[in-house]
TITIKOL-536817 format. One line per field, with one value per residue (C-alpha): chain; residue in three letters; residue number from 0; x, y, z. Coordinates in steps of 0.05 Angstrom, whole numbers, plus 5000, padded with zeros to 4 digits. Layout:
N
chaine <- (A_...)
residu <- (ALA_...)
num <- (NUM_...)
u <- (X_...)
v <- (Y_...)
w <- (Z_...)
***
This chain:
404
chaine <- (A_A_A_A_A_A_A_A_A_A_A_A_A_A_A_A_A_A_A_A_A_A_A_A_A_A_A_A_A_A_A_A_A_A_A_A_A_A_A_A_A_A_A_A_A_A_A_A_A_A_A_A_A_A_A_A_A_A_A_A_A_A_A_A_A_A_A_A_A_A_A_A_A_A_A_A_A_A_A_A_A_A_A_A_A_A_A_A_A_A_A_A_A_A_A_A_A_A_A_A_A_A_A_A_A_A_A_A_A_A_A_A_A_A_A_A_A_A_A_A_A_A_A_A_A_A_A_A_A_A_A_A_A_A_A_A_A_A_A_A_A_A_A_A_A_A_A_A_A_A_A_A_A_A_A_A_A_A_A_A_A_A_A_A_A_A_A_A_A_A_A_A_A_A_A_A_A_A_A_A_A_A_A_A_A_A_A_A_A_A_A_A_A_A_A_A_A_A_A_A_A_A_A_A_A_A_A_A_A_A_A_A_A_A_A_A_A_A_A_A_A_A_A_A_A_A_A_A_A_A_A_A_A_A_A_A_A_A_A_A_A_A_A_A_A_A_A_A_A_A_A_A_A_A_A_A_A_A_A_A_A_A_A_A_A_A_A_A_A_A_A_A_A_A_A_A_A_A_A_A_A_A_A_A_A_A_A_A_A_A_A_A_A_A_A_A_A_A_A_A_A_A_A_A_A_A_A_A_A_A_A_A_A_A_A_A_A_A_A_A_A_A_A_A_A_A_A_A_A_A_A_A_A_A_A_A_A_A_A_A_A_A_A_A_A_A_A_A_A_A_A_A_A_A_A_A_A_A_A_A_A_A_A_A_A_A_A_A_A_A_A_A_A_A_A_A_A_A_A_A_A_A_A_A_A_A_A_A_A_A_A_A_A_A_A_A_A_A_A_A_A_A_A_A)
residu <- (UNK_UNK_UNK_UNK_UNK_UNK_UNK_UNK_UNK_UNK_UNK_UNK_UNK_UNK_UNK_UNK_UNK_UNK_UNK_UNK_UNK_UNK_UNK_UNK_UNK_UNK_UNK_UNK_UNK_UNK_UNK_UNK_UNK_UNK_UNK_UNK_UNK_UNK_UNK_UNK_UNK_UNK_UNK_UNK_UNK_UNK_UNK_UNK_UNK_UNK_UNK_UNK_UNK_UNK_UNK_UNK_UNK_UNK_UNK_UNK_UNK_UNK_UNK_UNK_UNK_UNK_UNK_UNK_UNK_UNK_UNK_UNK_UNK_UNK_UNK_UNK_UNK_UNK_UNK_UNK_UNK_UNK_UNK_UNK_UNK_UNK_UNK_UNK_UNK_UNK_UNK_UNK_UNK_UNK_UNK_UNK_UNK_UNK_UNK_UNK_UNK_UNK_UNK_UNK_UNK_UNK_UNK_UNK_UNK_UNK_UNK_UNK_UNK_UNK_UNK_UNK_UNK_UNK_UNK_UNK_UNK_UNK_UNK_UNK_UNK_UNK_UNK_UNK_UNK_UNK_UNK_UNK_UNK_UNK_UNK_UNK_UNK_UNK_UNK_UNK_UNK_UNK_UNK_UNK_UNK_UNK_UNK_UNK_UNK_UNK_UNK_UNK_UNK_UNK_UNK_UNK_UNK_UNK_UNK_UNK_UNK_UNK_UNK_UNK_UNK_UNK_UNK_UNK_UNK_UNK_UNK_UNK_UNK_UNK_UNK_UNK_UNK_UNK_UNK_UNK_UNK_UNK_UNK_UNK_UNK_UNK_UNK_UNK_UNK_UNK_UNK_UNK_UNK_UNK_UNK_UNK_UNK_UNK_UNK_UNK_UNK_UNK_UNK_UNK_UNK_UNK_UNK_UNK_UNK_UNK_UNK_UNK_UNK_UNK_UNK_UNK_UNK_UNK_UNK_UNK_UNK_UNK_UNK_UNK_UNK_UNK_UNK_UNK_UNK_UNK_UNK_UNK_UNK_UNK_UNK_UNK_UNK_UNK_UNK_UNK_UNK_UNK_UNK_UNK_UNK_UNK_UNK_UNK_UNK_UNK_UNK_UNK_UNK_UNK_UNK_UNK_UNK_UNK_UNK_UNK_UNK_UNK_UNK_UNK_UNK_UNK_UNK_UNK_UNK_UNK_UNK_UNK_UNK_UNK_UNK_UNK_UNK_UNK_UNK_UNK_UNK_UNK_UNK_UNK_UNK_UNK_UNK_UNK_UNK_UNK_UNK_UNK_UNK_UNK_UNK_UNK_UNK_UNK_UNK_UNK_UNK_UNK_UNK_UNK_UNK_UNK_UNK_UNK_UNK_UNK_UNK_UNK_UNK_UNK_UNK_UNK_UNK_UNK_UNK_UNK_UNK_UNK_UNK_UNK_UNK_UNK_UNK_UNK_UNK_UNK_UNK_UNK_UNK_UNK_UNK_UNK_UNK_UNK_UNK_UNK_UNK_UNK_UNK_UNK_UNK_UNK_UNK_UNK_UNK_UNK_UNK_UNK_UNK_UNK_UNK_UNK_UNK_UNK_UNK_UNK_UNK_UNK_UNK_UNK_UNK_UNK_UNK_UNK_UNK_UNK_UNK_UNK_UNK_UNK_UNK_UNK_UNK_UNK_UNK_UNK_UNK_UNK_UNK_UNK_UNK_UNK_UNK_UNK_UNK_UNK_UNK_UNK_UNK_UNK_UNK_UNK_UNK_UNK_UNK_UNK_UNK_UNK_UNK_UNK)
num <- (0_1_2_3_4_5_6_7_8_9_10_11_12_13_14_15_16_17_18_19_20_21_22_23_24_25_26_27_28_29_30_31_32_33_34_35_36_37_38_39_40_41_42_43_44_45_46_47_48_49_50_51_52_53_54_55_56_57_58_59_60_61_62_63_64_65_66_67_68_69_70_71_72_73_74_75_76_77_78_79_80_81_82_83_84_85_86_87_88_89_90_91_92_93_94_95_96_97_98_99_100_101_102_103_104_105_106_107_108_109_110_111_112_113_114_115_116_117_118_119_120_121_122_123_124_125_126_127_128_129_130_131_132_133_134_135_136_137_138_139_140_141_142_143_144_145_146_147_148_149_150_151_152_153_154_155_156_157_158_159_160_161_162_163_164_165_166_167_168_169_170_171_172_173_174_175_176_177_178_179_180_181_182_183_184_185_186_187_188_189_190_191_192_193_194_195_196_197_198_199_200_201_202_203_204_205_206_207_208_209_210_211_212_213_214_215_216_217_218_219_220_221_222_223_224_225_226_227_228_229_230_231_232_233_234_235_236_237_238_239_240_241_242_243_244_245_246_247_248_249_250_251_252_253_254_255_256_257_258_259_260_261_262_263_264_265_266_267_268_269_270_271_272_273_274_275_276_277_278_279_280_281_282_283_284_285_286_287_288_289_290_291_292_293_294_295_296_297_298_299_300_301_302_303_304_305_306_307_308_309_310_311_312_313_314_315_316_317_318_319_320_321_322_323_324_325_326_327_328_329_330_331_332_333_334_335_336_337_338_339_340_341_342_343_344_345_346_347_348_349_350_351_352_353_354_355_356_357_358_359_360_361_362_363_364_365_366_367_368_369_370_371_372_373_374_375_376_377_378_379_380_381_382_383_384_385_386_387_388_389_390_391_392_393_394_395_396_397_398_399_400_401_402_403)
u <- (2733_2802_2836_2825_2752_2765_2788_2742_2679_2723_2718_2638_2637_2670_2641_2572_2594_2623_2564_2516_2562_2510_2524_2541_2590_2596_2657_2706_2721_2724_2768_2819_2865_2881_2933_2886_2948_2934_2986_3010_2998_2940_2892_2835_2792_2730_2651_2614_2565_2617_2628_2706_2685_2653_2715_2773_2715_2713_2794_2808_2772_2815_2888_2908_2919_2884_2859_2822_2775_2755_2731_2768_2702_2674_2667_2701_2770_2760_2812_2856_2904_2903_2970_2966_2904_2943_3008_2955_2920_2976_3001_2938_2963_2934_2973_2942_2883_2839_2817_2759_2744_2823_2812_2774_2837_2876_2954_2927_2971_3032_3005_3003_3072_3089_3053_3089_3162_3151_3116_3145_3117_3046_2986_2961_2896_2862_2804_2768_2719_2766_2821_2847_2870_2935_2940_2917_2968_3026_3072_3100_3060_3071_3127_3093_3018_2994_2935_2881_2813_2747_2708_2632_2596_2586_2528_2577_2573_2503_2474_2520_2481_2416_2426_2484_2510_2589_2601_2669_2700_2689_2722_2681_2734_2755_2698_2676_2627_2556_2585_2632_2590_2594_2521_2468_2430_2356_2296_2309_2386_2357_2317_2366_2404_2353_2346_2417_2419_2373_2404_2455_2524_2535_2516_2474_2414_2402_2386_2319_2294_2346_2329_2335_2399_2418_2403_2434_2496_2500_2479_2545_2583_2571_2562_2608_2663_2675_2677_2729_2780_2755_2769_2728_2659_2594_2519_2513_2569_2533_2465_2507_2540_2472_2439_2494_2484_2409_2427_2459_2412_2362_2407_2414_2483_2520_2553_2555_2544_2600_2584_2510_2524_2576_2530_2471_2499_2550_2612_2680_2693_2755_2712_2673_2718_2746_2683_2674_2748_2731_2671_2691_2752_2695_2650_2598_2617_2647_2693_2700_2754_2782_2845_2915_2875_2927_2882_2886_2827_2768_2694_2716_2685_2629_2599_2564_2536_2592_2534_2491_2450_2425_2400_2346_2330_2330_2287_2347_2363_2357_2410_2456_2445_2472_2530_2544_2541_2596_2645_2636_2649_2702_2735_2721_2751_2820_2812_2821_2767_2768_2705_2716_2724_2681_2619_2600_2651_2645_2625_2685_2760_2794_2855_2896_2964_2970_2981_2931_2900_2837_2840_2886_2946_2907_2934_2861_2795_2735_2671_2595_2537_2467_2409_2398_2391_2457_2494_2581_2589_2663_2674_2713_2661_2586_2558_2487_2432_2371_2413_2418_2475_2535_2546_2608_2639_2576_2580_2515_2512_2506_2567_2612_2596_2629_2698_2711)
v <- (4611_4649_4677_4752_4734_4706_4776_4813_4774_4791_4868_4863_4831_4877_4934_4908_4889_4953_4985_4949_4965_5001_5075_5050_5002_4963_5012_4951_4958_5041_5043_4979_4999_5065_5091_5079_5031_4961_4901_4894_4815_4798_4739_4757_4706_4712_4685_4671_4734_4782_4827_4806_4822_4882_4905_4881_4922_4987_4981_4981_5037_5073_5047_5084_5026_4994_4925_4864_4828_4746_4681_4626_4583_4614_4568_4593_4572_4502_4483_4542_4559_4622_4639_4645_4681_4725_4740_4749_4799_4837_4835_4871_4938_4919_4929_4879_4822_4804_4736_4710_4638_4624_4548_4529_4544_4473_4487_4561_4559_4543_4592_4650_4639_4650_4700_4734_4707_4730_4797_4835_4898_4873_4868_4803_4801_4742_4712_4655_4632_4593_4592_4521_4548_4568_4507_4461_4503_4458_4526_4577_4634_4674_4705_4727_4743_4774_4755_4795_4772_4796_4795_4793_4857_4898_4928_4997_4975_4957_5021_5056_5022_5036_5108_5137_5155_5141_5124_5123_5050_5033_5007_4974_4939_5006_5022_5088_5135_5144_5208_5165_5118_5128_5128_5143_5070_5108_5066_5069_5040_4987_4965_4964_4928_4869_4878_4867_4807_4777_4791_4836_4806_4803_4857_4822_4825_4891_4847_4819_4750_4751_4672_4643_4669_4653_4580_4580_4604_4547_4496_4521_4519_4446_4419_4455_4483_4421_4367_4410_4401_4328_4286_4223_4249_4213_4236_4205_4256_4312_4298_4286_4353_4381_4340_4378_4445_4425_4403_4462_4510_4484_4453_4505_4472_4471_4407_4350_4274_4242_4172_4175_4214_4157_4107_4140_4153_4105_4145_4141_4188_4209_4226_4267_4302_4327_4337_4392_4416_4439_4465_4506_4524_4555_4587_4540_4523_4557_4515_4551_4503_4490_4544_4499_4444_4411_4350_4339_4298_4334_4369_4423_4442_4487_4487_4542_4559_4608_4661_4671_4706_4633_4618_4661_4633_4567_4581_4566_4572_4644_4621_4590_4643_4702_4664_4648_4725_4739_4688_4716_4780_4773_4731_4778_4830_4793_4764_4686_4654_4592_4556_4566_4493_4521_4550_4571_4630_4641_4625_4641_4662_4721_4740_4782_4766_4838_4865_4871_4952_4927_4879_4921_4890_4819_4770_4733_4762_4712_4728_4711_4720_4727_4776_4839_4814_4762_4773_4777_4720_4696_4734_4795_4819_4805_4826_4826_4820_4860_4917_5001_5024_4999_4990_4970_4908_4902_4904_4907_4867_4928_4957_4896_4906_4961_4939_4946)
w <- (6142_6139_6187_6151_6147_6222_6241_6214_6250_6309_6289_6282_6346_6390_6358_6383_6445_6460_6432_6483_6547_6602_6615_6684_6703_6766_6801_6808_6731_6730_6795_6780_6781_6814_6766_6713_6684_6667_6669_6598_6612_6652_6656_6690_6728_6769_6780_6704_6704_6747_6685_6664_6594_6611_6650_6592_6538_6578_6580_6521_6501_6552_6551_6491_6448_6391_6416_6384_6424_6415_6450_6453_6446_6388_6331_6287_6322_6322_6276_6289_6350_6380_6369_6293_6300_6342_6300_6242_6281_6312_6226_6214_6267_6331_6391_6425_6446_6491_6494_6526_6552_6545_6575_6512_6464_6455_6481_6508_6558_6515_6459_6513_6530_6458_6450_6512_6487_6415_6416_6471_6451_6440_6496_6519_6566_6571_6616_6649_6698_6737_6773_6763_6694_6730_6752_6693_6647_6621_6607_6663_6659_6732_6708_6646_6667_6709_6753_6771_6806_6802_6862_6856_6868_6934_6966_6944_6870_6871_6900_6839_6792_6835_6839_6809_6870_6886_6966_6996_7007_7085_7141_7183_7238_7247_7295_7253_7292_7259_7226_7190_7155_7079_7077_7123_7135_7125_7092_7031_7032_7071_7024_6970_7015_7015_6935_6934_6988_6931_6861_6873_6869_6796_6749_6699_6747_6703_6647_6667_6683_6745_6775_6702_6691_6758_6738_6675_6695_6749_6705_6653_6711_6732_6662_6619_6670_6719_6661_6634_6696_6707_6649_6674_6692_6685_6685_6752_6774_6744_6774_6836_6838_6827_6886_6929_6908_6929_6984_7009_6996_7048_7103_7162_7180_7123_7126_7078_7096_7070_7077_7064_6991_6974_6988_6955_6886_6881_6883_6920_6975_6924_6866_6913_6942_6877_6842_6920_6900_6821_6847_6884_6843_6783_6831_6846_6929_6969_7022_7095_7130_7205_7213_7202_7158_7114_7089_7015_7014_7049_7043_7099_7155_7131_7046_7022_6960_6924_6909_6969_6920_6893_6964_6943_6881_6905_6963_7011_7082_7117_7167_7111_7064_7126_7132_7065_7049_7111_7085_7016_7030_7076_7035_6972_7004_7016_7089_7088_7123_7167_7208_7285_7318_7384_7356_7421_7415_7343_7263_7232_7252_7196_7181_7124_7101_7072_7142_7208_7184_7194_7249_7298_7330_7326_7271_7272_7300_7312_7281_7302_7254_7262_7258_7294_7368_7354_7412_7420_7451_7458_7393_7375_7329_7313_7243_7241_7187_7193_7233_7213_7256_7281_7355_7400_7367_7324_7253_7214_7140_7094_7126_7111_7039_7031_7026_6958)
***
């Protein structure tokens, strides 16, 4: 096929894609950004399933210029680069492209630069699933790109999509009274609370059959994803990777046994520890570490699943799945997260580079987790599961979701 014919597949294909877009759209996508102005040159990374296409679709239908959308894994590139498909289709009058999948393009990273160097005037937005792209790119790209991150979705987004009903952005460290709650915590948002605590973070939940998508996209991620970013991978390190994710769904501490996986299936503790580094780097773990930890070579001190949503598909830990959901979310909504070394005065110590609004005049708050009767302990603040209202340094669950 030529690149004309190319293009015009390309055409067909957007059309339909834009023609299937839901009438509502997780808020992240609407609201991002707040001028209503994206970069010129983005790449846009986030979970599989978050919606990046969805968001770079809706955009272009609103950013006043005439854009061509395409996947860098479709077959129909396999012989060509992307950078003659892209002079050939900003020849044809587009002002610019989106491309999809960029990892799967051979010399994307060099092609992008091009692309950037050689048509200043044109639009480049391109996405992936992973962040090691930046990283595995053999050409400069941060002064050219920029890079934007989708977070999964929040109990805010979710109850959009529920009910149609916008509700302001909250602060919950800010100790609001119960008049200040952006919704009132009544039966009904409780429930949807525990709907979303079970399918809720990404938006294709909408689609139907919920737990087999959930699975598929996990089984992409480990067998199409990791391979990608490490070149010498066997079937043993596959099944491995999968034994872990197993693993961590039902262990109530979420710890791995070095040693005893090494021994089991044959591998070095180097292999495993950067077969734990890719995964989390595509969205498969999530690693909590020890505040000030510098190893290079490590499985950190707690290793959750990246989605606590899959907890409940896979049957998981309650206990595992709570805290899973409060590093996720913290760390979603821009805090970095590290494991408290005395968990007798906390889970998990916070802190945001981008000033202390939301923590006071504290550079790091510690954090304890647990269900409604969880007590303070040595901790600054206790978020609680299972809880309506928030109390004096008590932070229920369906309030911390509603930072973005």
């Amino acid at each position: 096929m030529s690149i004309s014919e190319a293009i015009k597949d390309f055409e067909s294909v957007m059309e339909r894609k834009i023609s299937a877009l839901p009438e509502r759209i997780r808020l992240w996508t609407t609201e991002y950004p707040s001028k209503n102005i994206l970069p010129k040159n983005m790449i846009l990374t986030g979970l599989r399933g978050s919606g990046k296409s969805t968001f770079l679709l809706y955009n272009s239908l609103h950013c006043g210029k005439k854009m061509l959308y395409f996947s860098a894994d479709n077959p129909i590139l396999a012989s060509e680069n992307i950078y003659a498909v892209t002079s050939q289709i900003f020849l044809q009058g587009y002002d610019g492209v989106i491309i999809d999948e960029v990892h799967f393009a051979r010399d994307w990273s060099r092609h992008l630069k091009s692309m950037y160097d050689d048509f200043p005037d044109r639009t480049v937005w391109a996405s992936d699933s992973s962040s090691l792209i930046l990283r595995e790119g053999t050409a400069d790209l941060s002064r050219r790109y920029v890079f934007v991150r989708m977070p999964f979705m929040s109990f805010r987004e979710f109850l959009f999509l529920e009910t149609g009903n916008v509700y302001q952005i909250a602060n919950p460290f800010s100790e609001p009274g119960t008049e200040n709650l952006p919704v009132k915590p009544d039966a009904k948002i409780l429930s949807l609370f525990e709907q979303y605590k079970n399918y809720g973070t990404r938006p294709f939940y909408q689609e139907g059959n919920y737990e087999e998508r959930s699975l598929a996209v996990l089984e992409k991620t480990l067998n199409s994803d990791v391979p990608f970013f490490v070149p010498t991978i066997t079937q043993d390190n596959l099944r491995l990777m999968t034994a872990v994710v197993g693993t961590l769904s039902s262990a109530s501490i979420p710890r791995l046994q070095v040693n005893s996986l090494c021994a089991d299936w044959s591998v070095s503790a180097d292999k495993l520890y950067q077969l734990l580094e890719v995964m989390d780097a595509v969205g498969a773990l999530r690693i909590i570490r020890f505040q000030n930890d510098t190893k290079a070579k490590s499985a950190g001190a707690k290793l959750f699943l990246a989605d606590p949503c899959l907890y409940s598909v896979l049957h998981g830990n309650q206990g595992s799945k709570r805290e899973a959901f409060v590093a996720s979310i913290l760390q979603e909504a821009g805090f970095s997260v590290f494991a408290a070394r005395n968990e007798t005065e906390g889970d998990f110590i916070i802190s945001k580079k981008t000033g202390n609004l939301l923590l006071g005049i504290n550079p790091s708050i510690k954090i304890e987790v647990g269900g409604r009767n969880k007590i303070l302990k040595k901790s600054d603040w206790v978020i609680k599961d299972n809880a309506d209202f928030p109390s004096q340094k008590a932070i229920p669950l369906w309030l911390l979701a509603f930072m973005w």
